[in-house]
C-alpha positions in Angstrom: -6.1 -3.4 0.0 -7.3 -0.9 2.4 -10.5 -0.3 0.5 -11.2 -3.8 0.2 -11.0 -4.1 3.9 -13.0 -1.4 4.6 -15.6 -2.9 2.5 -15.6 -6.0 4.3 -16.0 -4.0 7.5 -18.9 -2.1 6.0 -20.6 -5.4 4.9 -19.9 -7.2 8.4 -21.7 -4.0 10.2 -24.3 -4.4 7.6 -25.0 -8.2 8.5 -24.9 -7.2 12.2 -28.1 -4.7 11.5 -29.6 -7.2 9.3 -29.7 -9.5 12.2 -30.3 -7.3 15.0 -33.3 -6.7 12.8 -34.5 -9.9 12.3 -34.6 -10.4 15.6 -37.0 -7.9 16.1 -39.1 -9.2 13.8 -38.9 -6.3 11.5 -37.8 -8.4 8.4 -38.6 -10.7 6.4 -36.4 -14.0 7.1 -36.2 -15.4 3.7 -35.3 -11.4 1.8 -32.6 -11.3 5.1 -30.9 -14.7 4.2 -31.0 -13.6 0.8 -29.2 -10.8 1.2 -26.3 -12.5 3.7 -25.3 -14.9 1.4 -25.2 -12.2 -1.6 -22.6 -10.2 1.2 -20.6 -13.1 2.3 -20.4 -14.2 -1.7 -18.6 -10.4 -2.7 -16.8 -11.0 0.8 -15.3 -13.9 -0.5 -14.5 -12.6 -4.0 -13.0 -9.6 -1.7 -10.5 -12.0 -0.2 -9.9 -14.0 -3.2 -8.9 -10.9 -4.9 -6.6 -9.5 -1.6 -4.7 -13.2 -1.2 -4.2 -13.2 -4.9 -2.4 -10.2 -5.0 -0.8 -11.3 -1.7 0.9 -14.7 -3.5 1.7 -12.2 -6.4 3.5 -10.0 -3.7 5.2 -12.9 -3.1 6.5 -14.4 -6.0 7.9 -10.8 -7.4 9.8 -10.2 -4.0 13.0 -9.2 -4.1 13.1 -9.3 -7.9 12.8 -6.1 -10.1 11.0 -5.9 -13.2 11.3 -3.7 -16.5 9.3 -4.0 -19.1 11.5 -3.5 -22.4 10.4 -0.2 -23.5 12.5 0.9 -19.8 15.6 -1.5 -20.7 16.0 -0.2 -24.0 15.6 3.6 -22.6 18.5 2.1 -19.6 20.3 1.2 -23.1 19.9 -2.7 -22.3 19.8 -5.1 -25.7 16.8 -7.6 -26.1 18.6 -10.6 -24.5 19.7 -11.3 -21.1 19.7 -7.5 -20.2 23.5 -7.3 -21.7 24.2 -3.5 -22.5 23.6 -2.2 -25.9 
């Protein structure tokens, strides 16, 4: 999640520059938009990815899980996780 954050950081410094630019004339309006909307759609794939994994979080909370290569290794049977 950190990385992902830092990107976002990253791309909301690079709008900032973008703009400060365009304000000065030194870029081309239409090349500037173009690129904002291309940062603000991986943004929002960014955050779509972090509150995914958030809800995911979520739902597993509190409850463990074992795939059944680790119950049988625990010596758990195939059903209900009664002992072998």
């Amino acid at each position: 999640m950190d990385s992902a954050l830092s990107e976002l950081l990253v791309s909301n410094e690079e709008m900032i520059d973008q703009l400060k630019m365009e304000c000065l004339g030194v870029v081309n309006v239409s090349d500037m938009l173009t690129s904002m909307i291309d940062q603000h759609r991986h943004a929002a794939a960014m955050l779509r990815t972090l509150l995914a994994r958030q809800e995911t979080y979520r739902r597993r909370a509190g409850k463990i899980y074992v795939t059944q290569d680790q119950a049988a290794k625990a010596g758990f049977g195939p059903v209900g996780g009664v002992p072998a």
